[in-house]
N, C-alpha and C positions, 0 to 999 in steps of 0.2 A: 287451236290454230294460233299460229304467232302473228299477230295481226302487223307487225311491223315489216314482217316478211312477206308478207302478202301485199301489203301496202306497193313496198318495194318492188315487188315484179308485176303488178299492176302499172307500176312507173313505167315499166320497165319494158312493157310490152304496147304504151302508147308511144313508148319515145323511138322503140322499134320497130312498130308499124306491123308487126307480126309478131306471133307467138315462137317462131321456128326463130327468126331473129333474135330476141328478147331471150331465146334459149341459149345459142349458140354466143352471146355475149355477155353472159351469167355463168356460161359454162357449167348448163343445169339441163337436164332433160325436157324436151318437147311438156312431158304429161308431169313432170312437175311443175313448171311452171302455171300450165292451163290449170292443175290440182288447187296452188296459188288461189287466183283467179275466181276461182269459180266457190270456191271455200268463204272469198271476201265478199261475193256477192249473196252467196246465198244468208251471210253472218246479218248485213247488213240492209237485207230486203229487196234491192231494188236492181234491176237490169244495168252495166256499167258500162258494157260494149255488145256493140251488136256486128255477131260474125255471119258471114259467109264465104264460101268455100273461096271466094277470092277476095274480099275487103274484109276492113277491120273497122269499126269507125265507134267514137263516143255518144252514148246518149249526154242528155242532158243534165243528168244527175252527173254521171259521170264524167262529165268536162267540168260539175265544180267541183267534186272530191276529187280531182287528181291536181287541181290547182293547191287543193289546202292536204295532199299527202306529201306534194313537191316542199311545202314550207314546213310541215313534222318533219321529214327524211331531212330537210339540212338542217333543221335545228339539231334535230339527235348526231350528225356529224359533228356539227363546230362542237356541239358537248362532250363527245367523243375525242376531239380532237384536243380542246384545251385539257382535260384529263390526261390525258397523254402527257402533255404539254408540261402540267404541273409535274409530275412521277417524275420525269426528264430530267426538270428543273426545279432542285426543292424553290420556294420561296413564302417568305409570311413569316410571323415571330414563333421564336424558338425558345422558349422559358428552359431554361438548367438552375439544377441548386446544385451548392456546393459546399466546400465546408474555407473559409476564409483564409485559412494558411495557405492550404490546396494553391487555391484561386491566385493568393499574390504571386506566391512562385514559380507557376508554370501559365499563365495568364496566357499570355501573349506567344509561345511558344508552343500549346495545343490547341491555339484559335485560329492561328495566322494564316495555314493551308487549307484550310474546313472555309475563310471565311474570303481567302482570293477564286476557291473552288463555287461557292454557292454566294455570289456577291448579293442576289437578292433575300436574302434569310437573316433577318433583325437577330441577334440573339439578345434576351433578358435574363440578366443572373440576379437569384435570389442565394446571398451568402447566410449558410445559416450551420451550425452540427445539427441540430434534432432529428429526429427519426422524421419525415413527412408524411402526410398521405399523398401519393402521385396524384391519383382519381381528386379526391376532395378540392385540392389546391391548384389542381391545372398545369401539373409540372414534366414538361414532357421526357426532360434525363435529369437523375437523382446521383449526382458524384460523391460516395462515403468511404470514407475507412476502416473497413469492417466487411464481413462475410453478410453475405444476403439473407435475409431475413423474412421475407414474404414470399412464396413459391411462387404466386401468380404473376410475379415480375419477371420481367428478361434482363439477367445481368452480364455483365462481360469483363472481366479480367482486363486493366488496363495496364498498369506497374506496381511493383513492390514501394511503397513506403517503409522507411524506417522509424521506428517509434523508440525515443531513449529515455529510461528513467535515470533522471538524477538525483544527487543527494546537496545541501549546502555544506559551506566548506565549513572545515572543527574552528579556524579561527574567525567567523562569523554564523555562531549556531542560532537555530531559530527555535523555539517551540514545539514538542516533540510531535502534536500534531501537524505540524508544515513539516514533516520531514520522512523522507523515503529513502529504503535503499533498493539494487536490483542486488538479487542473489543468483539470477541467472544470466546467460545471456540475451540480449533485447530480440523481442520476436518481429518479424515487420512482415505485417498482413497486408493482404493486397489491397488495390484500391479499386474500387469496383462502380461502374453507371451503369444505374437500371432507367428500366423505362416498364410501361402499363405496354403489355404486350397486345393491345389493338394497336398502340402507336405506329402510323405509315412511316414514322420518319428514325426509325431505330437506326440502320444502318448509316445513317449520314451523322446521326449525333454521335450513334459509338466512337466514330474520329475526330468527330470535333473534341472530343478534350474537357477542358475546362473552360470559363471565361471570366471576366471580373461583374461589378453589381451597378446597382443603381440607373447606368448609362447605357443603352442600348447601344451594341457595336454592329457599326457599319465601316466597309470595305474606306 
C-alpha cells in the first residue's frame, strides 16, 4: 500500500463529502478510491469513517488522523515544491579547479553569462595543475589540459588550447638542461571539465567556464 496515497484520498474523500465526489475530483474510479480507503484502515486498525448508503461522517479517531494527514500532505508538497524550486534555480556554492593560466585569461569571459544567468550560485576556484580527486576534495568541475583520465568522470570538450615549445635564443644560451627544441609541430589538446557524475549540477557548470581563486564571485 502506498500509505501516502491512501492518506491522500482519505483527505480527499472527507473534504468531498463522498466517495463518488472524492472520485470524480481525483479523476480516479469510485472502487479505487473506497480500495484507498479501506486499505488505510484496515493498515492501521481502527474504523475512520462511518458510511451509510446516504452519509458519510468521521469517527473519532478519524477526525484526529485526518488533522495530522492534512499537516504530512502539505509538508510533503512545500518539499516537493522547494525541490522543484531549487532544479529551476541552481543556487549554493559551486567549487571549480583550474589550472591558473587558464583562469587568468578567460576569467571573466567564461563566468560572466553562467553568473548573470544563476545570480544565486557563489562560485569558489581552487587554482591549481595537479591531477585532483573530485570525490575526496569536494570539487564539483575539474578544468585541465589534458585528455580524461578517470572513466568514472563526466567530461566535455570545452576549446582547443594551444601548447608552444620554446627554445632560448643562441645569443643568450642557458645550460643545456634548461633548454628544449620542438621538432614538430606544437600539438594543442583540448581542454576539458569533468565533474563526479552523481553531480546535479553538471550541465550549468559545463558553461560556466572557468573563474578566478581565493574570492568568491558574486553577481
Amino acid at each position: 500500500m502506498d500509505r501516502l496515497l491512501a492518506m491522500e484520498a482519505f483527505v480527499r474523500v472527507v473534504d468531498a463529502g463522498s466517495f463518488s465526489a472524492a472520485a470524480r475530483q481525483w479523476g480516479r474510479s469510485k472502487a479505487v478510491v473506497s480500495k484507498y480507503v479501506n486499505a488505510l484502515e484496515e493498515h492501521l486498525g481502527v474504523q475512520l469513517l462511518r458510511r451509510t448508503t446516504r452519509s458519510l461522517s468521521l469517527t473519532e479517531a478519524g477526525r484526529a488522523y485526518r488533522e495530522r494527514c492534512t499537516d504530512v500532505l502539505g509538508e510533503v508538497q512545500s518539499l516537493e515544491a522547494s525541490l522543484r524550486e531549487g532544479v529551476a534555480a541552481p543556487r549554493g556554492p559551486l567549487r571549480v579547479s583550474a589550472p591558473p593560466g587558464l583562469a587568468s585569461h578567460y576569467l571573466e569571459v567564461m563566468t560572466k553569462d553562467f553568473i548573470e544567468r544563476c545570480p544565486e550560485v557563489t562560485i569558489d576556484l581552487d587554482l591549481t595543475h595537479r591531477m585532483i580527486d573530485l570525490v575526496e576534495e569536494n570539487i564539483d568541475v575539474a578544468i585541465r589540459v589534458t585528455d580524461p583520465r578517470d572513466s568514472s568522470l563526466v567530461a566535455r570538450r570545452i576549446a582547443p588550447v594551444a601548447i608552444i615549445a620554446v627554445a632560448p635564443s643562441p645569443s643568450s644560451p642557458l645550460p643545456p638542461l634548461h633548454t628544449c627544441a620542438a621538432e614538430a609541430p606544437p600539438r594543442s589538446p583540448p581542454t576539458y571539465a569533468t565533474t563526479t557524475a552523481s553531480s546535479t549540477r553538471t550541465s550549468a557548470i559545463s558553461n560556466a567556464g572557468v573563474s578566478k581563486r581565493t574570492a568568491s564571485l558574486k553577481p
